[in-house]
N, C-alpha and C positions, 0 to 999 in steps of 0.2 A: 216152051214157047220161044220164037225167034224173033228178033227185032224188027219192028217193022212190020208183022204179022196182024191183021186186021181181027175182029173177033168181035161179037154181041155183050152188051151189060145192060140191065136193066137199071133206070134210076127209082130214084125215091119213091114213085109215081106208078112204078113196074111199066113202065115204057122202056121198050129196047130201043138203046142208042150203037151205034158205031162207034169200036174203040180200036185204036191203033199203038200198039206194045211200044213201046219207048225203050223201055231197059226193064231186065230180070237180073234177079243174083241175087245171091246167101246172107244172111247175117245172123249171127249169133245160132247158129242152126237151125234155123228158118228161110223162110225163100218169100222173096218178094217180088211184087214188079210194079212198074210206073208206067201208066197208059193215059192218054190224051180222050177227051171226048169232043170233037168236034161240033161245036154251041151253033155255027151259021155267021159267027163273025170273023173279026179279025183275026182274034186270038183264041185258040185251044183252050177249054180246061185240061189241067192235070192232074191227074190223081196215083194212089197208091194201095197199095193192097196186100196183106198176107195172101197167100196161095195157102190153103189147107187141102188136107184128102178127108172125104168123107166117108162113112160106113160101107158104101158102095163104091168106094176105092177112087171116085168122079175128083176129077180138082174142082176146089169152087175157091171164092175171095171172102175174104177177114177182114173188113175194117180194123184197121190201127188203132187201136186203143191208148197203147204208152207214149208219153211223151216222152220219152228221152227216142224211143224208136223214131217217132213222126220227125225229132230234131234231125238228126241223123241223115231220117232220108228225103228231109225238107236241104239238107245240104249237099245231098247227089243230084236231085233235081236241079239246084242251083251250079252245080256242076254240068249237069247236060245241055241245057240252058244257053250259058254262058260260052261255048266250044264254037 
């Protein structure tokens, strides 16, 4: 995925919202990315997500489960953020 690449996620609710790629890239040899969903207000949320492959070879997203992960990349975020 490239930055700035639009793309569909469903929320909680499975309503498909509009998400806009922020940033991709590796860690720990896994792949992550940070996408914005646009709420109607002022400000984006942002979120993150493991990219996994599924049996059928599809990417789909992982919620975060580890905290030391979420710390991590709660401080890239604070990094793209802040630029």
């Amino acid at each position: 995925m490239e930055e700035n690449q639009m793309f569909k996620v469903k929320d909680e609710n499975g309503m498909e919202k509009n998400a806009e790629l922020l940033s991709a890239f590796d860690m720990d040899d896994k792949n992550y990315i940070i996408y914005s969903i646009d709420n109607g207000e002022e400000m984006a949320n942002i979120y993150a997500a493991e990219l996994i492959e599924d049996e059928n070879g599809e990417t789909d997203m992982k919620e975060i489960d580890d905290a030391d992960i979420k710390n991590k990349i709660t401080d890239i975020i604070d990094g793209i953020m802040n630029k």
